[in-house]
C-alpha positions as CSV (number, residue, x, y, z in Angstrom):
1,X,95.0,100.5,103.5
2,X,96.2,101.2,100.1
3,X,94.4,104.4,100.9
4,X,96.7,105.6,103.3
5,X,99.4,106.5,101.2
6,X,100.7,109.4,102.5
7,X,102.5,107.5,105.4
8,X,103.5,105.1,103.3
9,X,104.9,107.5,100.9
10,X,107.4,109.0,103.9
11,X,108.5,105.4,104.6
12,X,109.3,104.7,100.5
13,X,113.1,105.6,100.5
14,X,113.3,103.7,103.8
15,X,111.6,100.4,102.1
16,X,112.5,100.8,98.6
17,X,113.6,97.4,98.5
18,X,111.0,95.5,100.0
19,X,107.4,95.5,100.1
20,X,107.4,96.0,104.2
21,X,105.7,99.2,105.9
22,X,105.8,100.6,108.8
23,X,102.2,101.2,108.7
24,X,99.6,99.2,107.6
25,X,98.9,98.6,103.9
26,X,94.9,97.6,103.7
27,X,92.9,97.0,100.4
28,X,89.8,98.1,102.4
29,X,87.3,99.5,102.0
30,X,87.3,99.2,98.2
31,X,87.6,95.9,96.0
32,X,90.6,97.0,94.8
33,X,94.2,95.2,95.1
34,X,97.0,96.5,95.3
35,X,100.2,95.8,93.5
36,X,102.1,95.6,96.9
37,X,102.3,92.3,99.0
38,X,102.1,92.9,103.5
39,X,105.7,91.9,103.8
40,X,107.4,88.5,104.5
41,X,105.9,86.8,107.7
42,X,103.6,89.5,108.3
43,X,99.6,88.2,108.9
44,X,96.6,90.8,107.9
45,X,93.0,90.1,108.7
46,X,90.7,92.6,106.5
47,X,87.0,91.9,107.2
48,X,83.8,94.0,107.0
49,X,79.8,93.6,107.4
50,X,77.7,94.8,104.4
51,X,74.5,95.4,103.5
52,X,72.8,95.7,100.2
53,X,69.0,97.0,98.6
54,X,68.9,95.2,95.1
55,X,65.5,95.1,93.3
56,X,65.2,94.0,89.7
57,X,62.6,95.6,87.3
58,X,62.1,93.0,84.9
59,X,61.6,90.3,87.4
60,X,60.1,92.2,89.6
61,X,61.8,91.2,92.8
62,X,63.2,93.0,95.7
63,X,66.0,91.7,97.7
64,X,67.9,92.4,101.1
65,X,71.1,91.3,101.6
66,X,73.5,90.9,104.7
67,X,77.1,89.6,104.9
68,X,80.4,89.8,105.3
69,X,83.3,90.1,103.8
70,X,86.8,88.5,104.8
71,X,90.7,88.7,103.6
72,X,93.5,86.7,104.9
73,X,96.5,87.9,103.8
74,X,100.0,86.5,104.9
75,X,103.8,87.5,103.2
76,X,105.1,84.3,102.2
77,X,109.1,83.3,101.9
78,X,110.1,86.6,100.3
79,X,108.5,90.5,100.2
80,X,107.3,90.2,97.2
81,X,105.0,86.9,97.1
82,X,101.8,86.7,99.4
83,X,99.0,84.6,99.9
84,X,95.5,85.7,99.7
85,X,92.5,84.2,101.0
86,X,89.1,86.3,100.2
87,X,85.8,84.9,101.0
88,X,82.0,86.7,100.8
89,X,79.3,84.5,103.1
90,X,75.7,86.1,102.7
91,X,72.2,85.7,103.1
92,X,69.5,87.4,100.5
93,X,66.4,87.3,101.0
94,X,64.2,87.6,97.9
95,X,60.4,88.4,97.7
96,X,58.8,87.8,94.2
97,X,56.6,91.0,94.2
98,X,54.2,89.5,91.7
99,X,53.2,86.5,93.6
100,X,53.9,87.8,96.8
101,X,56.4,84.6,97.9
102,X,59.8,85.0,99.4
103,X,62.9,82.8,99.2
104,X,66.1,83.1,101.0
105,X,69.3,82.2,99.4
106,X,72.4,81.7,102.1
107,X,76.3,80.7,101.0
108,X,79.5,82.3,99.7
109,X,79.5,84.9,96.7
110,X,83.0,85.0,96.8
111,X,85.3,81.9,97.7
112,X,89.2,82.1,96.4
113,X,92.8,81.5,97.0
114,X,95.5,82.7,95.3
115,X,99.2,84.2,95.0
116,X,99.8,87.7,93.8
117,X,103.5,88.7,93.2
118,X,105.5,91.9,92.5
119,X,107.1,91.5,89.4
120,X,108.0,95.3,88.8
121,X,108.6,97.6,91.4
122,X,108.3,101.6,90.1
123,X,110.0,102.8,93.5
124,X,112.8,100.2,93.6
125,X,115.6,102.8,92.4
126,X,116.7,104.8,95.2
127,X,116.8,107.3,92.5
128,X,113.2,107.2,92.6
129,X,112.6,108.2,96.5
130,X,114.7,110.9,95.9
131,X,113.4,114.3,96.9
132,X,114.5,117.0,93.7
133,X,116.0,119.7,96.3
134,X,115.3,122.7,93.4
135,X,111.5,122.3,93.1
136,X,108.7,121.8,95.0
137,X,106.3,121.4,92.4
138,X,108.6,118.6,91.1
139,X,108.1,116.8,94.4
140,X,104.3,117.5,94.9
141,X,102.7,118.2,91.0
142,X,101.5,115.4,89.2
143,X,103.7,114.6,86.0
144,X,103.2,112.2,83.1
145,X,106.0,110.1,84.2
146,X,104.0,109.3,87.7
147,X,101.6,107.3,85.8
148,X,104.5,104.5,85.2
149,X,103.1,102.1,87.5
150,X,104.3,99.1,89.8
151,X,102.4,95.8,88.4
152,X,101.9,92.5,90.2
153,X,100.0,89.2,89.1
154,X,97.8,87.1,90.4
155,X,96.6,83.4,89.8
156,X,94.5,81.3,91.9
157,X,91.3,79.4,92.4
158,X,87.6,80.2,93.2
159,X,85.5,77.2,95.0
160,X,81.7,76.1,95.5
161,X,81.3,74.3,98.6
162,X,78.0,71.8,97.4
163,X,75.1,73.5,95.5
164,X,76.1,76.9,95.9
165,X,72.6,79.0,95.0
166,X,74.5,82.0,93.3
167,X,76.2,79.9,91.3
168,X,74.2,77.0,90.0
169,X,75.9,75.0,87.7
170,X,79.4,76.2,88.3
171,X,82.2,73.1,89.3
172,X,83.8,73.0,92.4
173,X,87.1,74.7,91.2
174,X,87.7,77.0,88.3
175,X,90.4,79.7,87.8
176,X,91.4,83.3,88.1
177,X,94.0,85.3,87.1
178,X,94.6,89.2,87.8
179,X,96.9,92.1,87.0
180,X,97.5,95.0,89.4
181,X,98.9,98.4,88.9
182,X,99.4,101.2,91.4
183,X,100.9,104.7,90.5
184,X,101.5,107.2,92.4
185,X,100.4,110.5,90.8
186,X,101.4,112.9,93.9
187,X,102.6,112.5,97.5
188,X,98.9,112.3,98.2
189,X,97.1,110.7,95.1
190,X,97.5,106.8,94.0
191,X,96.0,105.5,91.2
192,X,94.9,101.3,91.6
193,X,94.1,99.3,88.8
194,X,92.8,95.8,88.5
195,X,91.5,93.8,85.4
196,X,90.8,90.5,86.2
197,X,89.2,87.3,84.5
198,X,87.3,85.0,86.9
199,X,85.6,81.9,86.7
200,X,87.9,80.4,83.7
201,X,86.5,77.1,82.7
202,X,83.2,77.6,83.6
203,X,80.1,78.0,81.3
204,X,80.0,81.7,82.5
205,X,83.5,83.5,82.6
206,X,83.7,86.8,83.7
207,X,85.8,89.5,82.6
208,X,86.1,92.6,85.5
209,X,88.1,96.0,86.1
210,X,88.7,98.1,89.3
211,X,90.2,101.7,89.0
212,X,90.4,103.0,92.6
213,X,91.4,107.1,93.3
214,X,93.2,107.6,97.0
215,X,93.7,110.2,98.7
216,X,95.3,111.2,101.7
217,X,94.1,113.9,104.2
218,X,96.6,116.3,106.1
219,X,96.1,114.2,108.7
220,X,97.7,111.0,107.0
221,X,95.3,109.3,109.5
222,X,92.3,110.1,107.3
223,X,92.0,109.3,103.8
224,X,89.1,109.1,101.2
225,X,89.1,107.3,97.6
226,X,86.2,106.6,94.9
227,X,86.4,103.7,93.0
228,X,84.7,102.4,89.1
229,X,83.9,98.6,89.0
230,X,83.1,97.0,85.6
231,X,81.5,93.1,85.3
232,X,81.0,91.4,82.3
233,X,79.5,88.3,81.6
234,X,76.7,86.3,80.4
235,X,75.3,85.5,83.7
236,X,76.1,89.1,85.5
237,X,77.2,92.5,83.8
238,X,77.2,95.8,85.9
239,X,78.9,98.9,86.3
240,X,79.3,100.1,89.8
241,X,80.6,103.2,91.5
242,X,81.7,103.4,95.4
243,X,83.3,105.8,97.5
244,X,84.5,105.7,101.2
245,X,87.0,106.5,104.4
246,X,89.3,104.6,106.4
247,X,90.8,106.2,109.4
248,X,94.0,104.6,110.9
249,X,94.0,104.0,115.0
250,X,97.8,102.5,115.3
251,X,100.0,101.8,112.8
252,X,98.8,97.9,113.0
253,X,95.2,98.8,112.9
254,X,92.5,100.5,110.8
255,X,88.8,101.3,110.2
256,X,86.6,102.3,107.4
257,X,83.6,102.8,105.7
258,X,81.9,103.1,102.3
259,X,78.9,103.2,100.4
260,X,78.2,102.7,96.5
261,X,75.2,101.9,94.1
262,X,74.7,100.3,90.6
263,X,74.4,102.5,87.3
264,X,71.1,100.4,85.9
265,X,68.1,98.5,87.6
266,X,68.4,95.1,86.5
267,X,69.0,95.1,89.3
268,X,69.9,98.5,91.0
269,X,71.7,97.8,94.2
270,X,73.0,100.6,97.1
271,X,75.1,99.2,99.6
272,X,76.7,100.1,102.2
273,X,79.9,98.6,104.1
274,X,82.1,98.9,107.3
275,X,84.8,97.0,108.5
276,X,88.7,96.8,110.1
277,X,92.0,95.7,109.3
278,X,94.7,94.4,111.9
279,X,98.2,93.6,110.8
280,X,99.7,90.8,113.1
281,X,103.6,92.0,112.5
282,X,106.1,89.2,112.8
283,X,108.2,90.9,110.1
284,X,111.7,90.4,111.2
285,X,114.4,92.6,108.7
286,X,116.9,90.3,107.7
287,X,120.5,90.0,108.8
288,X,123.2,90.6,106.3
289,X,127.2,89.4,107.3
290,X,129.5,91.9,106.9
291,X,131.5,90.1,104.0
292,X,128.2,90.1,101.9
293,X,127.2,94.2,102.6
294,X,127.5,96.6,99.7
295,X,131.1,98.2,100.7
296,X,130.3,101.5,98.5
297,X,127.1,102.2,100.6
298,X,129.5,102.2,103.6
299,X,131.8,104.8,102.2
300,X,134.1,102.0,100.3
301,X,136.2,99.2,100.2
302,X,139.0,99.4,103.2
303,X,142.1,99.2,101.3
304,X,145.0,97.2,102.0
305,X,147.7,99.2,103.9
306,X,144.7,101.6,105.1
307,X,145.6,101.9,108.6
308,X,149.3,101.9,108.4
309,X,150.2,105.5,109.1
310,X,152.1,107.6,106.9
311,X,155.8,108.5,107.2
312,X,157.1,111.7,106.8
313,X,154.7,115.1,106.6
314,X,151.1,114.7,107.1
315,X,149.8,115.5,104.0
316,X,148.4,112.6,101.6
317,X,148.7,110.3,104.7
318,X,146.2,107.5,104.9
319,X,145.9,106.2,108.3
320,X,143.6,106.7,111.1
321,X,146.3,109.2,112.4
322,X,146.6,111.0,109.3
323,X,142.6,112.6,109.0
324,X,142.5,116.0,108.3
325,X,141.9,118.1,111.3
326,X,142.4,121.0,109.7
327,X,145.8,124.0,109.2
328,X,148.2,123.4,113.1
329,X,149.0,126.8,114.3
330,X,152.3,126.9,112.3
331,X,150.5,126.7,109.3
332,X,147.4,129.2,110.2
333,X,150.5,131.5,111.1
334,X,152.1,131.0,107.7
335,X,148.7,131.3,105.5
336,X,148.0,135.1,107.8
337,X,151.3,136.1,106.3
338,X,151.0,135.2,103.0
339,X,147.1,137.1,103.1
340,X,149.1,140.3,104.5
341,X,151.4,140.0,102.1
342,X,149.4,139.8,99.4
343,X,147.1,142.8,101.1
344,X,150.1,145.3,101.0
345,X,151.3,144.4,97.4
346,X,147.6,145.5,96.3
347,X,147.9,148.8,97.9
348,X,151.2,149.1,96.3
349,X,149.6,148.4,92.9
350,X,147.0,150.8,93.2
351,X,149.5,153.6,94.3
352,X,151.1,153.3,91.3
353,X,154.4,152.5,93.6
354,X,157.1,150.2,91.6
355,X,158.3,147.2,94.7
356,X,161.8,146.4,94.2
């Protein structure tokens, strides 16, 4: 999860160039996305049962609401791109308190595909990952400059499969476009922002942010976060808070909870979630020939005549022969001399003895 950040953070000089972890990167169990893609050719199944109280004052209704939630994520032809499938199936049940009637409304609240890519990377500089050896609150204080953030976008489509009751009205396909930030303030906090606009050529767009808080335990395994949601439009407009833990069980798999509620009561909603997320790794690190790896990061370019040993002394040579092993006897035995030498002429100094 994007919530589990400290293990990712001990992996980020390791990875600076590619969006690949060694442990799982989940967006679960908030709404939140993050900036980063799984990795090229790796396959992540996020996917969570919900349920949720809403009653609504003014039309006096109370509803119950089960579901699920579902993500399929997959890192498509290079680290930065990936695919994202995210669908909401549920069944609300509504009873009309006024009449005393009941009605139950089943299908998807949320139905889309899309791409989300990296198109600045905060950590790519290796002079980034760097650890400043002089100060440890450099390394683990927050700073102004941590709030620079890595941004991805997103485009894709949201679908209505027939009459869909949430949605009456809407066309089978409209549009949805997305930026995502992540920052990360310390080794432990990250900082997730998302502001999206859903729905595009529909008669009821809607305009939404995320801004999710992480933060990791001690125990890297554990991790908490809290998370703001804003929706605005003329068919829907909340503000709702939520708040959770995700606990990873193997670097490929983790679990989680969370629970939130609505600031107003038309309608006021408390929910509550659980779920998992599995990473199927088929992440493969790519070969590089020789001829096409970065010489200086190798200790340099070979140069021509390298291995040809030096004639004559030692010194300067060039060859394999020629690596400084350090002073041969005959030299250690010259150097002691010179250091007793340059001992006795001292004491003479200080005796105020003239050496012819």
């Amino acid at each position: 999860m994007k919530h589990l950040l400290y293990l990712i953070t001990l992996t980020l000089p390791l990875t600076a160039l590619a969006q690949y972890t060694d442990v799982i990167n989940s967006n679960r169990p908030g709404l939140s996305v993050s900036a980063y893609a799984v990795g090229k050719n790796v396959i992540q199944l996020e996917a969570g049962l919900f349920y949720e109280q809403s009653d609504h004052t003014l039309l006096n209704t109370e509803s119950n609401i089960w579901g699920t939630d579902i993500s399929l994520r997959y890192g498509l032809l290079f680290e930065q791109l990936e695919l994202n499938y995210e669908g909401s199936y549920q069944n609300q049940n509504i009873t009309f308190t006024n009449f005393g009637t009941s009605e139950n409304l089943t299908d998807f609240s949320r139905n889309r595909l899309g791409l989300k890519y990296l198109i600045y990377d905060r950590y790519k500089s290796e002079e980034r990952n760097k650890a400043n050896l002089y100060s440890w609150r450099a390394n683990n204080v927050f700073q102004w400059k941590n709030l620079i953030p890595s941004v991805s976008v997103y485009g894709g489509a949201t679908f209505n499969l027939g009459e869909n009751p949430f949605y009456v009205g809407d066309p089978s396909v409209s549009y949805r476009g997305m930026v995502a930030t992540q920052s990360k303030l310390t080794p432990r906090f990250v900082l997730i922002t998302n502001i999206a606009y859903d729905r595009i050529s529909t008669d009821f767009p809607e305009l939404s942010y995320l801004v999710s808080l992480s933060h990791a335990f001690r125990n890297p395994k554990w991790s908490a976060f809290l998370e703001n949601q804003g929706i605005q439009s003329d068919r829907y407009s909340d503000i709702l808070l939520r708040g959770g833990v995700a606990h990873l069980l193997t670097e490929d798999l983790q679990v989680d909870f969370n629970l939130g509620a609505s600031f107003k009561n038309t309608p006021s909603r408390i929910f509550v979630t659980m779920g998992a997320s599995y990473r199927f790794d088929l992440h493969t690190d790519k070969a590089i020939a020789i001829d096409d790896q970065d010489a200086d990061g190798n200790g340099g370019a070979i140069k021509k005549n390298a291995m040809k040993k030096n004639k004559g002394n030692n010194e300067g040579g060039a060859g394999a022969e020629d690596i400084d092993l350090g002073p041969s006897n005959k030299q250690l035995k010259k150097m002691r001399k010179a250091e007793k030498n340059k001992s006795k002429n001292k004491r003479d100094d200080d005796n105020g003895e003239i050496e012819f």
